[in-house]
C-alpha positions as semicolon CSV with decimal commas, in nm:
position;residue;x (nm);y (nm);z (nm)
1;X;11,676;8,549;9,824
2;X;11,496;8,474;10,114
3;X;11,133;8,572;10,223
4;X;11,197;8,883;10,333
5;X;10,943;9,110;10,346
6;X;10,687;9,272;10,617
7;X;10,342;9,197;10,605
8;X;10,045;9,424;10,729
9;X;9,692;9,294;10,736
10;X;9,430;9,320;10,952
11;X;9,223;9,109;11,204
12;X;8,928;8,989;11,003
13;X;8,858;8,599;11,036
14;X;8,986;8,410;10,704
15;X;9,266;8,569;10,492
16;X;9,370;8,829;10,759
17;X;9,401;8,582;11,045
18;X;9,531;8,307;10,871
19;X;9,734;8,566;10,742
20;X;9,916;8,685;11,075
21;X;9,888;8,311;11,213
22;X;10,095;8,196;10,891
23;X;10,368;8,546;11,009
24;X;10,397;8,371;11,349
25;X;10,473;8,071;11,249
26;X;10,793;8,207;11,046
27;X;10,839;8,472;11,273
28;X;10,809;8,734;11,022
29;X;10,771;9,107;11,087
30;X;10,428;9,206;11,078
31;X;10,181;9,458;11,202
32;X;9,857;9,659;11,081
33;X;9,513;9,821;11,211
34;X;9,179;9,706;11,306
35;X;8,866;9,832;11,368
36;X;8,845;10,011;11,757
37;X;8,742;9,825;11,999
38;X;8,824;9,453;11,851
39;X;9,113;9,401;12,026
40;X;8,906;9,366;12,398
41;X;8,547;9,203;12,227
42;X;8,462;8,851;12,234
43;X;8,614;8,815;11,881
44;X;8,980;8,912;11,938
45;X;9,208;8,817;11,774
46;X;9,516;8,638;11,915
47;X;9,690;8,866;12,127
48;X;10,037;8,782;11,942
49;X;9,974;8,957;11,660
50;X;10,108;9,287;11,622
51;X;9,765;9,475;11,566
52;X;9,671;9,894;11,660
53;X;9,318;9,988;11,659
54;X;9,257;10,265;11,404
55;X;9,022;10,617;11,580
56;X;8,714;10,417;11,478
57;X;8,517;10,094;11,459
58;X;8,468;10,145;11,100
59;X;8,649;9,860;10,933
60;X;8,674;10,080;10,568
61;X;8,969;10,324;10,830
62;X;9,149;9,991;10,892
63;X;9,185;9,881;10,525
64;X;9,297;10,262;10,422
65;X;9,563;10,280;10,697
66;X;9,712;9,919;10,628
67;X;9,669;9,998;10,235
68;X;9,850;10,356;10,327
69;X;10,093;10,184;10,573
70;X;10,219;9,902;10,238
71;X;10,397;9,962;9,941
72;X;10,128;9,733;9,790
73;X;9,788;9,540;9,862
74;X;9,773;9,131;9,798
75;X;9,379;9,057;9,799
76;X;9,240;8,685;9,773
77;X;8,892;8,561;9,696
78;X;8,777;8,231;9,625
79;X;8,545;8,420;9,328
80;X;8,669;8,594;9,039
81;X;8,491;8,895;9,164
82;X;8,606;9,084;9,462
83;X;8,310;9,196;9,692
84;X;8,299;9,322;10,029
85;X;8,585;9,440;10,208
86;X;8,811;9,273;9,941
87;X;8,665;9,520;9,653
88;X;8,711;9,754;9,926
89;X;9,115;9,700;9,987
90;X;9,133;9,680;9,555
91;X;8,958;10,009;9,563
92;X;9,126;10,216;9,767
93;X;9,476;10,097;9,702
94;X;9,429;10,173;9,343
95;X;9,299;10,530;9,510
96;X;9,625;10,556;9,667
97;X;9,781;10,504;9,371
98;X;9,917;10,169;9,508
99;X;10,015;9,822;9,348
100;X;9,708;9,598;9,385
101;X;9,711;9,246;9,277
102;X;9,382;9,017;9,341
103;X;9,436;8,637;9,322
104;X;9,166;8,392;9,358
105;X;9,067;8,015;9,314
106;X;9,031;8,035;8,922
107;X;9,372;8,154;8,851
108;X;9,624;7,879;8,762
109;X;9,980;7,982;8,959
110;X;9,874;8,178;9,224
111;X;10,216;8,148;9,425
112;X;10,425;8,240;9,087
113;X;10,168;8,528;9,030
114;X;10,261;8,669;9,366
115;X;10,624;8,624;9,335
116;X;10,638;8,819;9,046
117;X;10,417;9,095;9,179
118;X;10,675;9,084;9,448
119;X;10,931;9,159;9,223
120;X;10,785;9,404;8,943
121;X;10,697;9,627;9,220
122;X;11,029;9,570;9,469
123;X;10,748;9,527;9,745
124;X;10,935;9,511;10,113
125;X;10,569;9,610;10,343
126;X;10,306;9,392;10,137
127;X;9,950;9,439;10,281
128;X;9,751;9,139;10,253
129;X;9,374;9,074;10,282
130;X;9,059;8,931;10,130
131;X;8,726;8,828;10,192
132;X;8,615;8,716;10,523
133;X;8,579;8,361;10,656
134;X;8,192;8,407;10,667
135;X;8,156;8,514;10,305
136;X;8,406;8,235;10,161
137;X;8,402;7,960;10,404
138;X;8,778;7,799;10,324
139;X;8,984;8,125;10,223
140;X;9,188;8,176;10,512
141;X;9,343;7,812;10,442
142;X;9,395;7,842;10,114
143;X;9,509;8,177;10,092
144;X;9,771;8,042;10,339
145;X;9,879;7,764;10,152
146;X;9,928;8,000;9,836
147;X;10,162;8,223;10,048
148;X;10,377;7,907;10,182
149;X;10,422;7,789;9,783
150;X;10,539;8,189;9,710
151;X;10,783;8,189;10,038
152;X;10,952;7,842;9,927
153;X;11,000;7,996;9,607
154;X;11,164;8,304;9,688
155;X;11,359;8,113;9,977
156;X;11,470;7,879;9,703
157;X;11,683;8,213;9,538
158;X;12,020;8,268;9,617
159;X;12,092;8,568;9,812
C-alpha cells in the first residue's frame, strides 16, 4: 500500500515547514491554513506550498480549521509534554472529537507508532504539526525523518 494520504499543516517554522517541504519533495497532496497576513510578511513561507490564510492573524483559527479540515491530528515534540501551539492542536482535536496522536523524542518507534495510528483510524487527510523551530531547535528535521521511516513502511505494503 503505498503512501497515500493528504496532509494539512500549517506554516509555522519546524514541524509545519519541514512538514510541507518533506510533501514537495514526494509530490504529495497537501494544503492547510495560516494565520492572515503570513503569506505577504517577511516570514513567508515558500510560495509552493498549498497554504489559505484563515479571517484572522490569530494562529489558535489556523490550528482549528486544519484540525477541522483532517480526519486526524499527528503532533511532534522533542519533550514528553506538549506546550504551546502543540498542546494547542492536542487540545482542540480531542475538542473536535478527532484522533490525536503526539509523538516525541522519548518514544522508541515513532515511524511504527504512526503507521498504526494510520491504520486504526483509516486516516486519508492527516493534519500534522508540533512545536515551533524556536521552542525546539531541531524538530522540523527530525519530525521529517520520522515521517520518511513511516512512508517507506507503508510503501513497502502491497497494494
Amino acid at each position: 500500500m503505498a503512501f497515500k494520504l493528504v496532509i494539512i499543516s500549517g506554516a509555522q517554522t519546524g514541524v509545519e515547514r519541514s512538514t510541507l517541504e518533506w510533501t514537495l519533495k514526494y509530490e504529495l497532496p497537501h494544503g492547510g491554513w495560516c494565520p492572515k497576513g503570513l503569506l505577504a510578511s517577511a516570514e513567508a513561507p515558500d510560495s509552493r506550498f498549498k497554504l489559505k490564510e484563515t479571517e484572522s492573524d490569530d494562529v489558535l483559527e489556523a490550528i482549528s480549521s486544519n484540525v477541522r479540515d483532517a480526519e486526524a491530528t499527528l503532533v511532534f515534540t522533542l519533550a514528553a509534554k506538549a506546550t504551546g501551539t502543540a498542546q494547542k492542536a492536542v487540545s482542540t482535536a480531542k475538542k473536535q472529537k478527532k484522533p490525536v496522536l503526539h509523538v516525541h523524542r522519548g518514544i522508541l518507534g515513532v515511524s511504527e507508532k504512526i503507521v498504526a495510528f494510520l491504520d486504526k483510524h483509516y486516516v486519508r487527510r492527516l493534519h500534522i504539526t508540533g512545536s515551533t523551530e524556536a521552542d525546539e531547535a531541531g524538530l522540523g528535521i527530525w519530525a521529517a525523518s520520522e515521517l520518511e521511516k513511516a512512508k517507506a513502511i507503508l510503501d513497502r505494503r502491497p497494494d
